[in-house]
KEKE-3310 file (N, C-alpha, C; in steps of 0.2 Angstrom, whole numbers, plus 5000, padded with zeros to 4 digits):
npx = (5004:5004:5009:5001:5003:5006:5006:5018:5013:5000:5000:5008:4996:4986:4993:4995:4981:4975:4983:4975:4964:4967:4972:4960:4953:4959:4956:4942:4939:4946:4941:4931:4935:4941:4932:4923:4931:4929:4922:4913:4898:4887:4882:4894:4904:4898:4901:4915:4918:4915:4918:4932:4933:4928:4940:4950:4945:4943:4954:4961:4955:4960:4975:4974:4968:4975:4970:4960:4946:4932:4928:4927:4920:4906:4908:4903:4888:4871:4870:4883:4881:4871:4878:4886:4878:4874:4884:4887:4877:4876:4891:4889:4879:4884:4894:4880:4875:4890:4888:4876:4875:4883:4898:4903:4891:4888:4900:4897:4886:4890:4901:4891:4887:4891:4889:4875:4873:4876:4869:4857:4859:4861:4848:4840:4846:4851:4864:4879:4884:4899:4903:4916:4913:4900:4906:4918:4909:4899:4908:4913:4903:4902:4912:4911:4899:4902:4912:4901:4895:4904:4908:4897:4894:4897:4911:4921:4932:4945:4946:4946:4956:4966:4961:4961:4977:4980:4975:4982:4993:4983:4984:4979:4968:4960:4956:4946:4929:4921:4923:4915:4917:4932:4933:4929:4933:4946:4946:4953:4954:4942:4947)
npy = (4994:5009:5024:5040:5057:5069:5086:5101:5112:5108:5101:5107:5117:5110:5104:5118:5121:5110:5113:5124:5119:5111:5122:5129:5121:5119:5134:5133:5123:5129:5138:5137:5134:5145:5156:5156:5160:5173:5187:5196:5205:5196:5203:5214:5203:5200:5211:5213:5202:5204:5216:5211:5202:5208:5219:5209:5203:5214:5217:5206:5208:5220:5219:5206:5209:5220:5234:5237:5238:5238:5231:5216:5215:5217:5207:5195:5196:5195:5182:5179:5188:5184:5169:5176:5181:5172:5165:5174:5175:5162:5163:5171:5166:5155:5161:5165:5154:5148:5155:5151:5136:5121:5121:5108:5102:5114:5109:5098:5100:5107:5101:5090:5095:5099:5083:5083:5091:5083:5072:5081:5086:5074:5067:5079:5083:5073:5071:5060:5049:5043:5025:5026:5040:5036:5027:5038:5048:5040:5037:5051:5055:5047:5049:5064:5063:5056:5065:5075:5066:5061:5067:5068:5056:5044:5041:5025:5022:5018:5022:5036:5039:5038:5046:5058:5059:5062:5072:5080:5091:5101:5110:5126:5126:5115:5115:5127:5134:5138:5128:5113:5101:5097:5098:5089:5078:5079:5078:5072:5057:5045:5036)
npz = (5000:4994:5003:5007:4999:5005:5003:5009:5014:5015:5029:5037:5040:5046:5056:5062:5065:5073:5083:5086:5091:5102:5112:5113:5117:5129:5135:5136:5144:5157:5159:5168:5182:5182:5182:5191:5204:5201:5209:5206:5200:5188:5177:5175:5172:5161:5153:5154:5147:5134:5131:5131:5120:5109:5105:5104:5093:5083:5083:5075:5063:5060:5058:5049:5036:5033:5038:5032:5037:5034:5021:5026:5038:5027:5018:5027:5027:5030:5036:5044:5053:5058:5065:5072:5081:5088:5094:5102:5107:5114:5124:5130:5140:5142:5154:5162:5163:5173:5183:5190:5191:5193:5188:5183:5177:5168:5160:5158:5150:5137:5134:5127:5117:5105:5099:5102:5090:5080:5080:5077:5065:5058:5058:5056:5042:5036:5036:5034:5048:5053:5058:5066:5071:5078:5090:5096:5100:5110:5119:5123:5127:5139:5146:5149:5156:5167:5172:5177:5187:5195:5206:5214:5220:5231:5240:5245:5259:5255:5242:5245:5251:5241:5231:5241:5240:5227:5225:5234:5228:5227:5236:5246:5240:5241:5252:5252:5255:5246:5236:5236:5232:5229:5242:5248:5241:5246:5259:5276:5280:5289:5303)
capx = (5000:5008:5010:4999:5008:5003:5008:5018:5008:4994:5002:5008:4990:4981:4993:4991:4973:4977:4986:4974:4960:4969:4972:4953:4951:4962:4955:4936:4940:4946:4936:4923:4936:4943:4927:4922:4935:4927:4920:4908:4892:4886:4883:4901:4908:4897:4902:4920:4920:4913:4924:4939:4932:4928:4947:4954:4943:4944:4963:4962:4950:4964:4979:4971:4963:4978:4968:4954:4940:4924:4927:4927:4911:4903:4905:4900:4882:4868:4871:4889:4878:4867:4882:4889:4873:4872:4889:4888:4872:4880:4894:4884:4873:4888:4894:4878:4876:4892:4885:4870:4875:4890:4906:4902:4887:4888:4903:4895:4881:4894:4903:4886:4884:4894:4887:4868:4874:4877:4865:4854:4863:4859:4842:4835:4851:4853:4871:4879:4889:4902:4903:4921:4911:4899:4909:4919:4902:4898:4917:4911:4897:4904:4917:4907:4893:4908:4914:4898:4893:4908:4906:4892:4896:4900:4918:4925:4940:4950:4945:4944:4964:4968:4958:4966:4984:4980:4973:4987:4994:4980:4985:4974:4961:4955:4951:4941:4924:4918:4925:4915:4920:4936:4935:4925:4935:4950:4944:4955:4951:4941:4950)
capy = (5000:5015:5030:5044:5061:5077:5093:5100:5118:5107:5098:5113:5119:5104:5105:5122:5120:5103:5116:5130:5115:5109:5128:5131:5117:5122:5139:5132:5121:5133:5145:5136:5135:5152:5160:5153:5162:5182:5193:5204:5202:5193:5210:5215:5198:5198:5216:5213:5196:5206:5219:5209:5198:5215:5222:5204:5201:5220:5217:5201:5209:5226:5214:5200:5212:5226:5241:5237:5234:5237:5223:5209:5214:5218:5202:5190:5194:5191:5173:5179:5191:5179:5166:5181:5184:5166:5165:5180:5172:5155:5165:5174:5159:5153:5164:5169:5145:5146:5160:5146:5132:5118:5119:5099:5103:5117:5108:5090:5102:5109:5095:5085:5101:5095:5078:5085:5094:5079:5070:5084:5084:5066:5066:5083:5084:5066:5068:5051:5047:5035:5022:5028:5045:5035:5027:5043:5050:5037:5038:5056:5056:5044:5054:5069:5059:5054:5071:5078:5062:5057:5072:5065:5046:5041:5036:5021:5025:5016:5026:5041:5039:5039:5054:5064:5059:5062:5081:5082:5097:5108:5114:5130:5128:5109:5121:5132:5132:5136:5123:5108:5093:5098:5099:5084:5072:5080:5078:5068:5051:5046:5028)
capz = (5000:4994:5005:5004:4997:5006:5001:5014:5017:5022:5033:5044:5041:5049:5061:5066:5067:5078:5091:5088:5094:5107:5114:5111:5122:5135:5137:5136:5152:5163:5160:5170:5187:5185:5183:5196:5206:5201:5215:5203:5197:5181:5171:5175:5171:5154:5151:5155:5143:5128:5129:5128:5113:5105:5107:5099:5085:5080:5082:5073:5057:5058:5054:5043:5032:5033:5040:5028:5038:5031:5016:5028:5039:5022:5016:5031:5026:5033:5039:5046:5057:5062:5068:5080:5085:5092:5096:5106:5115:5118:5127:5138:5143:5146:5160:5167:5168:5178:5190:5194:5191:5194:5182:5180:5173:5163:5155:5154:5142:5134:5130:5123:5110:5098:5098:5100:5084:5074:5080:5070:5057:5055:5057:5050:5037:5031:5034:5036:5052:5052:5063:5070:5075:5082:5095:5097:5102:5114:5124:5125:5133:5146:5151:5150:5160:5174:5173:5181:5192:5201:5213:5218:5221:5240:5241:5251:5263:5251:5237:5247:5251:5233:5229:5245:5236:5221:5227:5237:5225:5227:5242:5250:5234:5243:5261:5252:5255:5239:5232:5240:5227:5231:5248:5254:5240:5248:5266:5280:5281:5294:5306)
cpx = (5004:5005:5006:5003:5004:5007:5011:5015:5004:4995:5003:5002:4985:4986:4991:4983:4972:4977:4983:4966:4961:4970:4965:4950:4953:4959:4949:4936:4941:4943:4931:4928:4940:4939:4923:4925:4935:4924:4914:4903:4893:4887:4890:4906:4908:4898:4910:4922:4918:4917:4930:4938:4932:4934:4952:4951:4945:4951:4964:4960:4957:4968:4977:4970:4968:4975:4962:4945:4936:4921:4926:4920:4905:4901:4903:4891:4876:4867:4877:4886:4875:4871:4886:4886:4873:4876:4890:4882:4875:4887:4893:4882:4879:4890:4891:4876:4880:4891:4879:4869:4880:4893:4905:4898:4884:4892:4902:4891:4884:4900:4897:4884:4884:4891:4878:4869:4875:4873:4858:4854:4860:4853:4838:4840:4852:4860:4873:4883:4892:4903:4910:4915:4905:4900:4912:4914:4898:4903:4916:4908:4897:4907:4914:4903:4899:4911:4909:4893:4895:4909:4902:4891:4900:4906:4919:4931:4944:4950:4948:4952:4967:4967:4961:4972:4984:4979:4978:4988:4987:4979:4981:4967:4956:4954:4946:4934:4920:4919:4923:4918:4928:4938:4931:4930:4942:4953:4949:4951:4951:4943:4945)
cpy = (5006:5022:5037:5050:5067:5081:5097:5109:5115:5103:5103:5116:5114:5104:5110:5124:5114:5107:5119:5126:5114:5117:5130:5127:5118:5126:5138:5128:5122:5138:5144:5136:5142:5158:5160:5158:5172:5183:5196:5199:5199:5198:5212:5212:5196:5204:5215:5206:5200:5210:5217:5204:5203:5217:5214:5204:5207:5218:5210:5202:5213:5221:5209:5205:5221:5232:5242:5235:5234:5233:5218:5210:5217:5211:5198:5191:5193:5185:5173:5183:5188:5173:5171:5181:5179:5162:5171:5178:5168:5156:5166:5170:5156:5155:5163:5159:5145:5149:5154:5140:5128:5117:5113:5098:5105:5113:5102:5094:5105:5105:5091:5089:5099:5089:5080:5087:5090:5074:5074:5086:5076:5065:5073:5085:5081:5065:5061:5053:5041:5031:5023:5036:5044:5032:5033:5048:5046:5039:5045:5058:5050:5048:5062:5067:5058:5059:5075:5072:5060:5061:5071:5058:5046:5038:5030:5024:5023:5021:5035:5044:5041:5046:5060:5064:5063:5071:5083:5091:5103:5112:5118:5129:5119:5113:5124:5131:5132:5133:5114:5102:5093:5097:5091:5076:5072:5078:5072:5062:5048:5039:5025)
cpz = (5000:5000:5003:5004:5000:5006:5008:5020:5020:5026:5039:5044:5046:5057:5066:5069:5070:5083:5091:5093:5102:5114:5115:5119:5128:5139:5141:5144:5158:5164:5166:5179:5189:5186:5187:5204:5207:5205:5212:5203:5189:5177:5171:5173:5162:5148:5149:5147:5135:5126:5125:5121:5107:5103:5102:5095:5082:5079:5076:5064:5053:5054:5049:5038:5032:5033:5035:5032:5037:5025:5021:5034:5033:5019:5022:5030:5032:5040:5042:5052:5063:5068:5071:5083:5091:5096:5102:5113:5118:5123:5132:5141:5147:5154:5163:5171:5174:5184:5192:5192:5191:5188:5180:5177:5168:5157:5152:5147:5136:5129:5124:5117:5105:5095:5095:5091:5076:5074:5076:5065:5053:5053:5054:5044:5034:5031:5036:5043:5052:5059:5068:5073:5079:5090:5101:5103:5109:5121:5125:5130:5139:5149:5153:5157:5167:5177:5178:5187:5198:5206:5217:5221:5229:5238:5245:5254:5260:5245:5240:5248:5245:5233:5234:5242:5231:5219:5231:5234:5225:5231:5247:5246:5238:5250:5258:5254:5249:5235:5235:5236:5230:5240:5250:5249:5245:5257:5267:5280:5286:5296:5304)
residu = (UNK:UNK:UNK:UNK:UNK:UNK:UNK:UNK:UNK:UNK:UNK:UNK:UNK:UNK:UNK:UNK:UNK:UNK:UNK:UNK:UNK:UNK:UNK:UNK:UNK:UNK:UNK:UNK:UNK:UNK:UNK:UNK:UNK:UNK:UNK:UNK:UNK:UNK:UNK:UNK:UNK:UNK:UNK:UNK:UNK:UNK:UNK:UNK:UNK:UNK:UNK:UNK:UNK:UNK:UNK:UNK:UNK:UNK:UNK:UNK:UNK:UNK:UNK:UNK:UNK:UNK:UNK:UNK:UNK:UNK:UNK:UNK:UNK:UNK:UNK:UNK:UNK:UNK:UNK:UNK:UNK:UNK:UNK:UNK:UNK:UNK:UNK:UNK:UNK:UNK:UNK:UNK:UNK:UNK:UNK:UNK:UNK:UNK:UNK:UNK:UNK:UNK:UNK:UNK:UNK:UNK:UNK:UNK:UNK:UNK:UNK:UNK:UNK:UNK:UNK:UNK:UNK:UNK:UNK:UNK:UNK:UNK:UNK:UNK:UNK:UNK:UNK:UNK:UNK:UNK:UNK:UNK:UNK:UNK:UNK:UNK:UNK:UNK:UNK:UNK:UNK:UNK:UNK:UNK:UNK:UNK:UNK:UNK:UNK:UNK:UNK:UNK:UNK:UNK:UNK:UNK:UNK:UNK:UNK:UNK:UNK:UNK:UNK:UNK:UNK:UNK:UNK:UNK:UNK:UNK:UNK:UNK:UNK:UNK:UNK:UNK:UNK:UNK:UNK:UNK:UNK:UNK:UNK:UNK:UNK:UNK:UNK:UNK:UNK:UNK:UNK)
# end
């Protein structure tokens, strides 16, 4: 079986869209314990987010588009408009979720998006799905599913050892109180 020949621009392209994923993901992760972590209100925190989104994208239009920028919000169109718009609400919702509700389960519904997404793709789309992204999609929403359950799950003391070890490194953040998952996996084990 011969060797397939890729060009080697798309190869650094694939990767750097590989590392601009992986950094996507990065960000999108902590965002939910750092945010966590603010003092303000909601409005302040969804004022303060939109700003700075505003300040890169502008910066990001200026450069790409060398100081031209009335061609490129011209062309996005209507339907370019409309995916800011929806983008700019799924943001929001975002915040104002982790203000009322728990990081493990904002990010379990965050994580199932994508899948929900191809699961309507499938059925009101007709696209296919392949049997690799149906599994993919399963091992998803386990770990997703395990991510927002196992806070909730009774330890044994054997378990519970482990988990204090393992939290060892978090130092002042397992004392905190607002961080009960943290604090009760972390908790002394009792004789």
């Amino acid at each position: 079986m011969a060797a397939r020949v890729v060009p080697l621009a798309k190869t650094d392209s694939r990767r750097q869209g590989q590392l601009f994923v992986a950094l996507a993901a990065l960000a999108w992760s902590s965002s939910g314990v750092l945010q966590r972590e603010l003092t303000i209100d909601t409005a302040t925190q969804l004022a303060g987010r939109a700003l700075f989104a505003f300040l890169f994208l502008a910066a990001v239009v200026l450069v790409s588009a060398r100081g031209r920028v009335v061609l490129p919000i011209r062309s996005m169109g209507l339907t370019g408009f409309g995916v800011a718009i929806c983008t700019a609400v799924a943001s929001g919702s975002f915040i104002v979720a982790l203000n009322h509700a728990k990081v493990a389960n904002v990010l379990f519904m965050q994580a199932i998006a994508p899948i929900a997404a191809a699961l309507l793709a499938w059925t009101a789309l007709g696209e296919r799905v392949t049997q690799r992204t149906w599994v993919a999609m399963a091992v998803a929403v386990l770990g997703a599913a395990s991510t927002a359950l196992l806070p909730s799950l009774q330890l044994s003391r054997i378990q519970r050892a482990k988990c204090k070890r393992m939290c060892a490194f978090a130092g002042p953040a397992s004392r905190d109180p607002r961080h009960a998952a943290i604090a009760n996996a972390c908790a002394p084990v009792q004789a």
